[in-house]
N, CA, C, O and CB atoms as a CASP TS submission, in Angstrom:
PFRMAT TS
TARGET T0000
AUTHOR 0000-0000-0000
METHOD Language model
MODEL 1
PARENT N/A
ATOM      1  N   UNK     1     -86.922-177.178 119.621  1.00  0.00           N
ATOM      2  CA  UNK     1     -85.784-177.665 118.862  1.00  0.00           C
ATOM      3  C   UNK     1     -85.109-176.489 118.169  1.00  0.00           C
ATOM      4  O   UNK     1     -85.813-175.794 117.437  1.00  0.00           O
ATOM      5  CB  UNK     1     -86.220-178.738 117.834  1.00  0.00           C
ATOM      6  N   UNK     2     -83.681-176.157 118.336  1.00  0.00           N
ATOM      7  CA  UNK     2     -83.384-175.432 117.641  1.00  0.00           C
ATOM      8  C   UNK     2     -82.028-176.100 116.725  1.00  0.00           C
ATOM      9  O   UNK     2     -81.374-177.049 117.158  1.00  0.00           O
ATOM     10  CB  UNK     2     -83.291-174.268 118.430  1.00  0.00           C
ATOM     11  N   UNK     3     -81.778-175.513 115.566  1.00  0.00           N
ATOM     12  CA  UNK     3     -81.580-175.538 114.060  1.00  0.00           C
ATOM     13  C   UNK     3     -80.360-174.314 113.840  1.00  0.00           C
ATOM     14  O   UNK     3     -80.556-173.101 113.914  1.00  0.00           O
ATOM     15  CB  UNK     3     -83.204-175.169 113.164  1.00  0.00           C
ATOM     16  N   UNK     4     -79.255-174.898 113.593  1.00  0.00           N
ATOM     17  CA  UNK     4     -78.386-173.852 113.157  1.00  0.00           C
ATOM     18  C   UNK     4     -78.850-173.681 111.419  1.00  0.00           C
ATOM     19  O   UNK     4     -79.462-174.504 110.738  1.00  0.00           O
ATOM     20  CB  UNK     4     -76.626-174.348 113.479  1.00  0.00           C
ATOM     21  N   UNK     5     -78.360-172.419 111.036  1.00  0.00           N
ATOM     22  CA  UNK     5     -79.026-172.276 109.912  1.00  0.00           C
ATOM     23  C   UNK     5     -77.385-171.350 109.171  1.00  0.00           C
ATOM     24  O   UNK     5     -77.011-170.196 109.384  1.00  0.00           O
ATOM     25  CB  UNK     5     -80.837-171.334 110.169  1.00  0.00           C
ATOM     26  N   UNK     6     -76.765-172.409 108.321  1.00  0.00           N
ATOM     27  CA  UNK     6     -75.610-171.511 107.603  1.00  0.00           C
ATOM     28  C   UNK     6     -76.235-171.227 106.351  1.00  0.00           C
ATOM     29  O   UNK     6     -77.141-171.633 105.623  1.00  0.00           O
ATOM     30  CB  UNK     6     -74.079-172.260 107.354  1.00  0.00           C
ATOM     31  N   UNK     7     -75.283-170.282 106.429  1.00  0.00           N
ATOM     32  CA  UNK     7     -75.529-169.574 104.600  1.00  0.00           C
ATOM     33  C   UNK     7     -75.582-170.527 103.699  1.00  0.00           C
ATOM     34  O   UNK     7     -75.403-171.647 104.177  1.00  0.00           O
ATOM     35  CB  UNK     7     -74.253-168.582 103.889  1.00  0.00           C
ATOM     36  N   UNK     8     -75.812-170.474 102.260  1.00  0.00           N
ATOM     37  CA  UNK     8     -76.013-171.548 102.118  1.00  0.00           C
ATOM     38  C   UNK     8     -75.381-170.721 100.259  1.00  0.00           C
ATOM     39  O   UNK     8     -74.454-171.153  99.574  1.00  0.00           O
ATOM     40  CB  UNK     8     -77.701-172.336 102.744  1.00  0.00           C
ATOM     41  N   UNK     9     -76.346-169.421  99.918  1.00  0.00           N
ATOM     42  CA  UNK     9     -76.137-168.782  98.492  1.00  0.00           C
ATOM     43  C   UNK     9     -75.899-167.854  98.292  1.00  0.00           C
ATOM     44  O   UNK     9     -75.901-167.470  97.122  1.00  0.00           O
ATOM     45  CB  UNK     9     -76.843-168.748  97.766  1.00  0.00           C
ATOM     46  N   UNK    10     -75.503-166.838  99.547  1.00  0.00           N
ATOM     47  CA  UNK    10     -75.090-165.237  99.315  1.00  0.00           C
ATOM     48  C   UNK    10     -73.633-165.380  99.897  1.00  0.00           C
ATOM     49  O   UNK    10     -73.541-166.070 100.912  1.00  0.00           O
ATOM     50  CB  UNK    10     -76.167-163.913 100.263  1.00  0.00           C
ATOM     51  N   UNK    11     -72.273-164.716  99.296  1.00  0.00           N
ATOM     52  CA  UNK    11     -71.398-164.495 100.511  1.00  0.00           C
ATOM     53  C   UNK    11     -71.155-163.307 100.324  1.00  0.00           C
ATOM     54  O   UNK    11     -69.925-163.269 100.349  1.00  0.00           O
ATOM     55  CB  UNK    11     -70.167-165.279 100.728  1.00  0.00           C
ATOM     56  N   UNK    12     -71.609-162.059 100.109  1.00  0.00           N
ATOM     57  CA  UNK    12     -71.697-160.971 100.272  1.00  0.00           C
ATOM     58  C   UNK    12     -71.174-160.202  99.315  1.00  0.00           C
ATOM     59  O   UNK    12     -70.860-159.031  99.525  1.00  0.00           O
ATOM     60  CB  UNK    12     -71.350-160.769 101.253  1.00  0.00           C
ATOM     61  N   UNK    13     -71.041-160.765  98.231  1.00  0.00           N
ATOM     62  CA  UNK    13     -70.295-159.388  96.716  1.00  0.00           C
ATOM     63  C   UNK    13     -71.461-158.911  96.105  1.00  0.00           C
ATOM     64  O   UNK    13     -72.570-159.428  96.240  1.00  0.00           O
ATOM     65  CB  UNK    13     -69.170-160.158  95.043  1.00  0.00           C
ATOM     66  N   UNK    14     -71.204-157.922  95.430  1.00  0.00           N
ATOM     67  CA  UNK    14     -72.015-157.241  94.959  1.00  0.00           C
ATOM     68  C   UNK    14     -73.453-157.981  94.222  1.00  0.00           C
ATOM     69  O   UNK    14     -74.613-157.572  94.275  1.00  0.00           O
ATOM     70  CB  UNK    14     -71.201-156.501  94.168  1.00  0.00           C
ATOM     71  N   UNK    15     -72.951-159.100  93.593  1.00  0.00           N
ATOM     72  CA  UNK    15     -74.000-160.087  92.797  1.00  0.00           C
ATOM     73  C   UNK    15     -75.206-160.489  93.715  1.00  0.00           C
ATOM     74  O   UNK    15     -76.392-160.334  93.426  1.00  0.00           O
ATOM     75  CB  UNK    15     -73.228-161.551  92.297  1.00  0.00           C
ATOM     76  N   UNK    16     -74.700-161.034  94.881  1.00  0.00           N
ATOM     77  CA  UNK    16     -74.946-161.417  95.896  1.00  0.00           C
ATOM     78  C   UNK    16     -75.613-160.487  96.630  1.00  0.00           C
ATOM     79  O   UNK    16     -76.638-160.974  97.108  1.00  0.00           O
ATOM     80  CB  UNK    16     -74.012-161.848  96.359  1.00  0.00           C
ATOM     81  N   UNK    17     -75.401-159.039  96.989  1.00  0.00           N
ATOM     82  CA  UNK    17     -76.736-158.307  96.931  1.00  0.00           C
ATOM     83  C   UNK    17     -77.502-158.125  96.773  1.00  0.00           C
ATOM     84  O   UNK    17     -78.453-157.942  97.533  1.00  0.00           O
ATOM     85  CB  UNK    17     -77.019-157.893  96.798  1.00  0.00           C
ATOM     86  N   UNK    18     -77.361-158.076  94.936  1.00  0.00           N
ATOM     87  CA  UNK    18     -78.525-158.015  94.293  1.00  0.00           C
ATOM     88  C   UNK    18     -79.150-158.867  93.842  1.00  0.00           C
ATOM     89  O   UNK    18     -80.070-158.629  93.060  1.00  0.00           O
ATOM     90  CB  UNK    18     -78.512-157.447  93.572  1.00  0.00           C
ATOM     91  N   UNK    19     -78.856-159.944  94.169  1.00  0.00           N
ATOM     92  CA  UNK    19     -79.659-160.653  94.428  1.00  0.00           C
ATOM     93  C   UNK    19     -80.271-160.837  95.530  1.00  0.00           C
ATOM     94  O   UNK    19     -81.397-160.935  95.043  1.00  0.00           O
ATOM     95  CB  UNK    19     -79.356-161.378  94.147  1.00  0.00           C
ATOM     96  N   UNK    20     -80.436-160.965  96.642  1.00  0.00           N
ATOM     97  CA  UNK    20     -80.704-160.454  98.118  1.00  0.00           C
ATOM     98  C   UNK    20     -81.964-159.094  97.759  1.00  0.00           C
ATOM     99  O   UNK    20     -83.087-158.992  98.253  1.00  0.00           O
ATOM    100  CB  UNK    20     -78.899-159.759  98.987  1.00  0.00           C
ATOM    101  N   UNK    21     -81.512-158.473  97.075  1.00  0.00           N
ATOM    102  CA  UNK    21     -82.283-157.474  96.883  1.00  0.00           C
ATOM    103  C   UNK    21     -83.782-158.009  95.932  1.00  0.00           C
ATOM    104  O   UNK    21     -84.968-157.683  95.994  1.00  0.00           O
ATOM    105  CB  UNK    21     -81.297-156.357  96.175  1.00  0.00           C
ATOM    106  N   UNK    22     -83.124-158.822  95.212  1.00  0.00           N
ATOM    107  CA  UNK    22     -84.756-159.443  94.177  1.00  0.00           C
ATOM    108  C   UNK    22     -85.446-160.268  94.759  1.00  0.00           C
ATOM    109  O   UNK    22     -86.655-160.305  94.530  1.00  0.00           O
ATOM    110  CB  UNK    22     -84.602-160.320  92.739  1.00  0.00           C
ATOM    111  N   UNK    23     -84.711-161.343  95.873  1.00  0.00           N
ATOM    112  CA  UNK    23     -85.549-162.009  96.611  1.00  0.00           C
ATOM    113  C   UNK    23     -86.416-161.082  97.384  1.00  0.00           C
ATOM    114  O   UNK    23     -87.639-161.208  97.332  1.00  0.00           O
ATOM    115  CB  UNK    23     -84.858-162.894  97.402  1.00  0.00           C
ATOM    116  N   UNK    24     -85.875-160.197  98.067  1.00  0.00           N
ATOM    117  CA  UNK    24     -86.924-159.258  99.281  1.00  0.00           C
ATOM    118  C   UNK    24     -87.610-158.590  98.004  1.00  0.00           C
ATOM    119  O   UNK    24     -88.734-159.017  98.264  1.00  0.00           O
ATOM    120  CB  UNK    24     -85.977-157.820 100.694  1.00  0.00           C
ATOM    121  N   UNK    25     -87.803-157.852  96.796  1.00  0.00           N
ATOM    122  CA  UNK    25     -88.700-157.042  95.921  1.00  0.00           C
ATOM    123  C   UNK    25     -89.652-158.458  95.677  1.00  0.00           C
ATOM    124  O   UNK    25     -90.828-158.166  95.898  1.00  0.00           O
ATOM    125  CB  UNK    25     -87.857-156.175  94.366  1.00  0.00           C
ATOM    126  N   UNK    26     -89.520-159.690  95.346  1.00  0.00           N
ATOM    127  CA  UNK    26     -89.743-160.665  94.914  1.00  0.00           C
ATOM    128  C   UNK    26     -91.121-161.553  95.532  1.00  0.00           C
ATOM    129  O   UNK    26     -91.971-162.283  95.021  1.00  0.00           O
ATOM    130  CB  UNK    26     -88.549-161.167  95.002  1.00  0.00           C
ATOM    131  N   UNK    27     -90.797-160.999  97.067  1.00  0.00           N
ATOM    132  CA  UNK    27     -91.585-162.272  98.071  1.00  0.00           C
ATOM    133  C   UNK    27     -91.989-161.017  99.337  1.00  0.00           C
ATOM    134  O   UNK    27     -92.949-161.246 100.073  1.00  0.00           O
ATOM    135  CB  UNK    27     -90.142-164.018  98.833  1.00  0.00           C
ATOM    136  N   UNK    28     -91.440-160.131  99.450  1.00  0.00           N
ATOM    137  CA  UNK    28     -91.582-159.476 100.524  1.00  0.00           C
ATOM    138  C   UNK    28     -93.476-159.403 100.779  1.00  0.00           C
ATOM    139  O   UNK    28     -94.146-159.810 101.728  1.00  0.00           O
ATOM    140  CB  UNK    28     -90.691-157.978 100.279  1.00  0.00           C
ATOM    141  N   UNK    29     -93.841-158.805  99.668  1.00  0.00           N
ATOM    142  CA  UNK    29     -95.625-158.721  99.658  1.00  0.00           C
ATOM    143  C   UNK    29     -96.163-160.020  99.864  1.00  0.00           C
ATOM    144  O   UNK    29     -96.784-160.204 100.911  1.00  0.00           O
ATOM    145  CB  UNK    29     -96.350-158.188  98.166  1.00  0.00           C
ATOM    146  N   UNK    30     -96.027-161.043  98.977  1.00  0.00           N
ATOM    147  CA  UNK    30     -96.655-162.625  99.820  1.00  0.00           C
ATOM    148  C   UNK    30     -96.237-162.964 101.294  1.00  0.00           C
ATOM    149  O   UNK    30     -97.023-163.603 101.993  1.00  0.00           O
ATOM    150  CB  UNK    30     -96.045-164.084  98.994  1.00  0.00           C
ATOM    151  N   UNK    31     -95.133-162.592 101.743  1.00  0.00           N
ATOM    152  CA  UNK    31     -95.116-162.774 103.070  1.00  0.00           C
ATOM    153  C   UNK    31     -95.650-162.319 103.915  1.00  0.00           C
ATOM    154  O   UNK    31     -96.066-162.889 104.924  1.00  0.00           O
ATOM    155  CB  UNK    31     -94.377-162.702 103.419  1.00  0.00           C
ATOM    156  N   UNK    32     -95.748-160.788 103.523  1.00  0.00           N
ATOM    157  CA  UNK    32     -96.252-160.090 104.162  1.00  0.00           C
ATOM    158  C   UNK    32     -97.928-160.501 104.609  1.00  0.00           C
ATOM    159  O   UNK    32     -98.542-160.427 105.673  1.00  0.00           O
ATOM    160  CB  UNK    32     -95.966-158.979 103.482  1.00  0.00           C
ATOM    161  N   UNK    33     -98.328-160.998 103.114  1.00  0.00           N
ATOM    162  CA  UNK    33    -100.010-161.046 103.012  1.00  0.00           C
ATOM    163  C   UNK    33    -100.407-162.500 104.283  1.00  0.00           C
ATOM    164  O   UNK    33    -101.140-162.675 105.257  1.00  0.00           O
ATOM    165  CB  UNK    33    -100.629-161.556 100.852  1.00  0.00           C
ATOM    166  N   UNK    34     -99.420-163.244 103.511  1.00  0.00           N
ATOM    167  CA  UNK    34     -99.431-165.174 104.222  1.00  0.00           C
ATOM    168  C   UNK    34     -99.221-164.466 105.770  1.00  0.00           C
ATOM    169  O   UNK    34     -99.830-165.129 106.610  1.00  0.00           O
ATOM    170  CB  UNK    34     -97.515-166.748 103.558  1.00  0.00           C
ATOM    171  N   UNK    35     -98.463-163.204 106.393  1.00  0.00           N
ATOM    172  CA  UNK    35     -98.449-163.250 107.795  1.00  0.00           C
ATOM    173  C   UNK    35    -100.413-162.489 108.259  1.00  0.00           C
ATOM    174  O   UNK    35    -101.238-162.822 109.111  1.00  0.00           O
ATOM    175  CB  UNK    35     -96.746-162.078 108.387  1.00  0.00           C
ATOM    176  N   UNK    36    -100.410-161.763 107.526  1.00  0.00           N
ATOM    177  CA  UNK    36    -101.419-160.966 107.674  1.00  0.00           C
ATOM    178  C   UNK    36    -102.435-162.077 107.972  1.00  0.00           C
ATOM    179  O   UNK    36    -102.691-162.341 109.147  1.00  0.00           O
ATOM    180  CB  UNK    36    -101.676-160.001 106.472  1.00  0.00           C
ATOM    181  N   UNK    37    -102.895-162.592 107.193  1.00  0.00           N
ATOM    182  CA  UNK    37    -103.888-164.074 107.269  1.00  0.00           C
ATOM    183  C   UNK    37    -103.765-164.233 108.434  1.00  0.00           C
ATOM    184  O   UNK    37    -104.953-164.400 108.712  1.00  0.00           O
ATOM    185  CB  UNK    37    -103.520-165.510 106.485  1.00  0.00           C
ATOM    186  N   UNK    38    -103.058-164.345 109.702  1.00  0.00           N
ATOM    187  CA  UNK    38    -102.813-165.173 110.416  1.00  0.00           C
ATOM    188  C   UNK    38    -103.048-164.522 111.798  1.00  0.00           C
ATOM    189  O   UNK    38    -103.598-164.989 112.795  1.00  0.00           O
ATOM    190  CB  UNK    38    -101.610-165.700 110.094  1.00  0.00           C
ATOM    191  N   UNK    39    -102.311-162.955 111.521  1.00  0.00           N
ATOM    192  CA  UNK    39    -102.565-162.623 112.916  1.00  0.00           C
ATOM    193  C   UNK    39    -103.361-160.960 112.788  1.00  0.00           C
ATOM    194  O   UNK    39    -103.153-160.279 113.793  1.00  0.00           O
ATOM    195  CB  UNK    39    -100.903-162.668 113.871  1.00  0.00           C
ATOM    196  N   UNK    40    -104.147-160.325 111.783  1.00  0.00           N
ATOM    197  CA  UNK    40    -105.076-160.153 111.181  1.00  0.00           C
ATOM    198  C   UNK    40    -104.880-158.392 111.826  1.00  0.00           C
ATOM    199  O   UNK    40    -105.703-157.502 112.041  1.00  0.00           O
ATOM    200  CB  UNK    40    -106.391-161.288 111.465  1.00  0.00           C
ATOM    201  N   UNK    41    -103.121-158.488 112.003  1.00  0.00           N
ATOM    202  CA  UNK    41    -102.952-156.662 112.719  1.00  0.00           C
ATOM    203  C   UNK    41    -101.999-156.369 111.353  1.00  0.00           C
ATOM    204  O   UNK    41    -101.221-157.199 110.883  1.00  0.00           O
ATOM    205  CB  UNK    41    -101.795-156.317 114.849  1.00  0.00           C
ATOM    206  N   UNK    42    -102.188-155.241 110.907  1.00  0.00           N
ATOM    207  CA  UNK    42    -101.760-154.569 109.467  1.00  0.00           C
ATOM    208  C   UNK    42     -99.672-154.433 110.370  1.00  0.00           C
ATOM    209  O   UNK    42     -98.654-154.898 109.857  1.00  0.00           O
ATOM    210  CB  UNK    42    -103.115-152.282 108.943  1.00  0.00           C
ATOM    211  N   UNK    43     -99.750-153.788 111.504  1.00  0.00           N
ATOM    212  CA  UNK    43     -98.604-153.681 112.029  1.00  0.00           C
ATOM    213  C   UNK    43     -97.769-154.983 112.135  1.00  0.00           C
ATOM    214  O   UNK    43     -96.772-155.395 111.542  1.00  0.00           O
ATOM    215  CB  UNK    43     -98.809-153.100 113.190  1.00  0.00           C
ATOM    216  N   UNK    44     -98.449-155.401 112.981  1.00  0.00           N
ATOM    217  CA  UNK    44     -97.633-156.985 113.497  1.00  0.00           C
ATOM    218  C   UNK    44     -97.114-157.895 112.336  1.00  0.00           C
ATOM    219  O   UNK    44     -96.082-158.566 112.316  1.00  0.00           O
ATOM    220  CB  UNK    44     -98.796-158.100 114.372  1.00  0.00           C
ATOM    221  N   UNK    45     -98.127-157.750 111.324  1.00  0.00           N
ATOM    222  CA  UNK    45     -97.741-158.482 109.987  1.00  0.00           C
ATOM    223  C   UNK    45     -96.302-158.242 109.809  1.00  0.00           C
ATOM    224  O   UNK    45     -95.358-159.029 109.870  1.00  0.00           O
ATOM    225  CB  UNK    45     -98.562-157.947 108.656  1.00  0.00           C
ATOM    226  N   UNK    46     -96.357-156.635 109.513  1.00  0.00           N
ATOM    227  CA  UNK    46     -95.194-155.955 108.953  1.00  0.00           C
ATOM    228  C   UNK    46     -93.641-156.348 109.885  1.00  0.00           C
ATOM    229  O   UNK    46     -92.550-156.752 109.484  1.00  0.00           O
ATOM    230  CB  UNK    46     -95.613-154.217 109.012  1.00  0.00           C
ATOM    231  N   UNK    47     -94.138-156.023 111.228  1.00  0.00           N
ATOM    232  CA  UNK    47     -92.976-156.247 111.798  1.00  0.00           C
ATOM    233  C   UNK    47     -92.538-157.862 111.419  1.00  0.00           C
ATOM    234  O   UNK    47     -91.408-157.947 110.939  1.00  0.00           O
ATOM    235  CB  UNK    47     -93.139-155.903 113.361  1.00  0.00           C
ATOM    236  N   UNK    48     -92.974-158.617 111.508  1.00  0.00           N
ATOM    237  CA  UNK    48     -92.728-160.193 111.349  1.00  0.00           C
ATOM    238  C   UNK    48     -92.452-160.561 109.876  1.00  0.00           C
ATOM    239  O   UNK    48     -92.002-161.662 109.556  1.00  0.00           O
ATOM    240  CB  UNK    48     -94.056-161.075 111.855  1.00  0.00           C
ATOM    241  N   UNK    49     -92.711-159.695 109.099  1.00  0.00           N
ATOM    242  CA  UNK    49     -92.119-160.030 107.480  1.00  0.00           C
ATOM    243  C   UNK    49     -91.092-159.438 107.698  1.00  0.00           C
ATOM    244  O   UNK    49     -90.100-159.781 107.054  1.00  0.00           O
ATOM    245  CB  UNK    49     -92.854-159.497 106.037  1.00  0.00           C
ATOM    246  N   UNK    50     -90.984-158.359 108.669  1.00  0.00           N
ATOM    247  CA  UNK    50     -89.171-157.427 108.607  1.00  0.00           C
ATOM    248  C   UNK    50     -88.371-158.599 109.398  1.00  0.00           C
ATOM    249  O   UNK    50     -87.213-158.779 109.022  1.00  0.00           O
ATOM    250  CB  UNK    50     -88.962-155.400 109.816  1.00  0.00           C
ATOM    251  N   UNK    51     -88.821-159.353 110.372  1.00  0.00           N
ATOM    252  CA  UNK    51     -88.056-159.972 111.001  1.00  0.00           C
ATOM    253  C   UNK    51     -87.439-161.088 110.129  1.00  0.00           C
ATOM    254  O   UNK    51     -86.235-161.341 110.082  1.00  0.00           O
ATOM    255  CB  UNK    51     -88.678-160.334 112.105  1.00  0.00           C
ATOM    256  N   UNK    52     -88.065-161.496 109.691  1.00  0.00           N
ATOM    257  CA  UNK    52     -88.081-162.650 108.331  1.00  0.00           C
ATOM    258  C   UNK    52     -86.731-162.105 107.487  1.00  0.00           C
ATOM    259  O   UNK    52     -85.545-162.436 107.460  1.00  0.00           O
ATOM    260  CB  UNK    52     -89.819-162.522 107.113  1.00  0.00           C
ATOM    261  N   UNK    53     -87.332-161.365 106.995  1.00  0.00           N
ATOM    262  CA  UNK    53     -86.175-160.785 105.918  1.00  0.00           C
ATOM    263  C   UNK    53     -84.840-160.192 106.905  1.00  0.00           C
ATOM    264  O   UNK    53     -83.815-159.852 106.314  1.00  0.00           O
ATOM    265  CB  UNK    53     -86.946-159.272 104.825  1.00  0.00           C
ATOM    266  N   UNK    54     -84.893-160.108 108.123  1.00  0.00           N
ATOM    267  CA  UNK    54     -83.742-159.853 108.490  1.00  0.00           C
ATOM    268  C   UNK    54     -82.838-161.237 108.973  1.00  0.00           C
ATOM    269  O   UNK    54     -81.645-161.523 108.871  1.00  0.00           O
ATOM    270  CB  UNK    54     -83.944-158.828 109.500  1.00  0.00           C
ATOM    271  N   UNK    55     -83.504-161.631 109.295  1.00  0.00           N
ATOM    272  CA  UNK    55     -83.178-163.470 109.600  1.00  0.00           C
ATOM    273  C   UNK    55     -82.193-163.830 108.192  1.00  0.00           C
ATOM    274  O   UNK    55     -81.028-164.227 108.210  1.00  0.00           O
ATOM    275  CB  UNK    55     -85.097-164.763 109.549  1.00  0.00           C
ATOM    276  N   UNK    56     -82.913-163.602 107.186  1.00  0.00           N
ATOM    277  CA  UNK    56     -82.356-163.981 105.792  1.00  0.00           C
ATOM    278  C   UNK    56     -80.515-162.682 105.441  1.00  0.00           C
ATOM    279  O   UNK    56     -79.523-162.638 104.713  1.00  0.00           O
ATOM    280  CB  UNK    56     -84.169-163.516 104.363  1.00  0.00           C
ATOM    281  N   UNK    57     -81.012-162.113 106.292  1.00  0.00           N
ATOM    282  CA  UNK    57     -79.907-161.088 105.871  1.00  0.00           C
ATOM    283  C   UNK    57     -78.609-161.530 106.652  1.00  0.00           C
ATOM    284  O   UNK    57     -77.502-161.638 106.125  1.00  0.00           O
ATOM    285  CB  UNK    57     -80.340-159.446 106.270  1.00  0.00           C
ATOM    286  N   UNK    58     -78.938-161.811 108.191  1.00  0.00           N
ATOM    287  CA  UNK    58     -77.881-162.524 108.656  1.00  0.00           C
ATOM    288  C   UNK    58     -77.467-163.798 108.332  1.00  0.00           C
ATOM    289  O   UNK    58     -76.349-164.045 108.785  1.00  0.00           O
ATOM    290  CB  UNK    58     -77.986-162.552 109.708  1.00  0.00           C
ATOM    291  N   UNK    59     -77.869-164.506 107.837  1.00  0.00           N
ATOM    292  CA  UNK    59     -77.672-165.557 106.757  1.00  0.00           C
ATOM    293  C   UNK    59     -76.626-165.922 105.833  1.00  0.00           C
ATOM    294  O   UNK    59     -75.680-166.694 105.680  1.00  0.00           O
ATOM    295  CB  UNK    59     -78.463-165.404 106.045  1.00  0.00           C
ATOM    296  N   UNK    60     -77.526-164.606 105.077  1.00  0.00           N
ATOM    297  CA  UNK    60     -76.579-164.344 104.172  1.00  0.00           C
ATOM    298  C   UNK    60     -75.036-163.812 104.014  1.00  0.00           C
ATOM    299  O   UNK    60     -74.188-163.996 103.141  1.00  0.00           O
ATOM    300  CB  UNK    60     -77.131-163.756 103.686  1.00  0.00           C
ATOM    301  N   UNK    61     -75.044-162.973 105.408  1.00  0.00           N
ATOM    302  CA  UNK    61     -73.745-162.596 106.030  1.00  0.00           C
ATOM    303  C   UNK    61     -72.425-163.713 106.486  1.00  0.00           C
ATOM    304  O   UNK    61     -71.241-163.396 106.595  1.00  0.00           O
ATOM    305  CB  UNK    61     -74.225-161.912 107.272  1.00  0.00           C
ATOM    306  N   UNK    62     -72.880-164.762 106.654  1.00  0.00           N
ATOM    307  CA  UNK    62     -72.023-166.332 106.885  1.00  0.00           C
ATOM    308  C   UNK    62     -71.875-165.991 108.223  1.00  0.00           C
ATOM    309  O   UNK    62     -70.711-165.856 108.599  1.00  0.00           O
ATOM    310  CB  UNK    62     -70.347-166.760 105.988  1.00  0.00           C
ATOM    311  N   UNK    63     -73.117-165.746 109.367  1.00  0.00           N
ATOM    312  CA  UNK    63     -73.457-165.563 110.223  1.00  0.00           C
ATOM    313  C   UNK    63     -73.727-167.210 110.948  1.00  0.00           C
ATOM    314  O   UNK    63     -73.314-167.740 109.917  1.00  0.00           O
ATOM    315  CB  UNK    63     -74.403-164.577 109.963  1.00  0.00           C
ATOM    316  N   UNK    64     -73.987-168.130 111.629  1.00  0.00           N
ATOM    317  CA  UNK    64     -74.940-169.252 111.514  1.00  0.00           C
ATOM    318  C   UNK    64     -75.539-168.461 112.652  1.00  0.00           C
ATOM    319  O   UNK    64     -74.896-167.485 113.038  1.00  0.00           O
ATOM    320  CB  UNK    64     -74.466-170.989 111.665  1.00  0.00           C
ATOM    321  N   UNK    65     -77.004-168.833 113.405  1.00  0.00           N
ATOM    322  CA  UNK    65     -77.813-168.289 114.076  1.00  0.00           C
ATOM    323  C   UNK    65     -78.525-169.255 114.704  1.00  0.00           C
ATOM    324  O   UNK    65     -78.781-170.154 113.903  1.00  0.00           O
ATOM    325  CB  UNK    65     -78.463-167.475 113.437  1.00  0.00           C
ATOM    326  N   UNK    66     -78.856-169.416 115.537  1.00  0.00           N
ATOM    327  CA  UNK    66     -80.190-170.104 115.991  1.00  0.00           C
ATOM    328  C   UNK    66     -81.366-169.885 116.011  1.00  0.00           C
ATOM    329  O   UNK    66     -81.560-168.678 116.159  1.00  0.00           O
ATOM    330  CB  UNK    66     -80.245-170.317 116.879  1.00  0.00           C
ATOM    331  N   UNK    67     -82.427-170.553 115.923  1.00  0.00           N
ATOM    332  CA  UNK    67     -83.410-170.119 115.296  1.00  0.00           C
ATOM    333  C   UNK    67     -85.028-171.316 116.108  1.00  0.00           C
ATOM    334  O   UNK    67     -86.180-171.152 115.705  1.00  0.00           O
ATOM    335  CB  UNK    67     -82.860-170.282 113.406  1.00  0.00           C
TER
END
């Protein structure tokens, strides 16, 4: 099943960065850890929390995406 996914709280001004920016300082390490749990490679984690947070970045861009 796929899910269009629009922006929903960033449209890209400066506020809106930085905020973007506190969510990823914010959650980036629990995601990271919650992926780690799962597939138990220090790398793979990482790449899949970057993918995550990039998902969120096009998002935020008023991109919609499939997903």
């Amino acid at each position: 099943m796929h899910e269009k996914v629009a922006p929903a709280f960033f449209k890209g001004n400066k506020e809106d960065q930085e905020e973007l920016k506190r969510v990823y300082e914010e959650y980036q390490e629990q995601i990271y850890r919650f992926i780690l749990l799962r597939v138990s490679h220090g790398e793979v984690a990482s790449d899949i929390s970057q993918e995550v947070f990039h998902h969120l970045l096009i998002a935020t861009r008023g991109k919609e995406r499939e997903i």
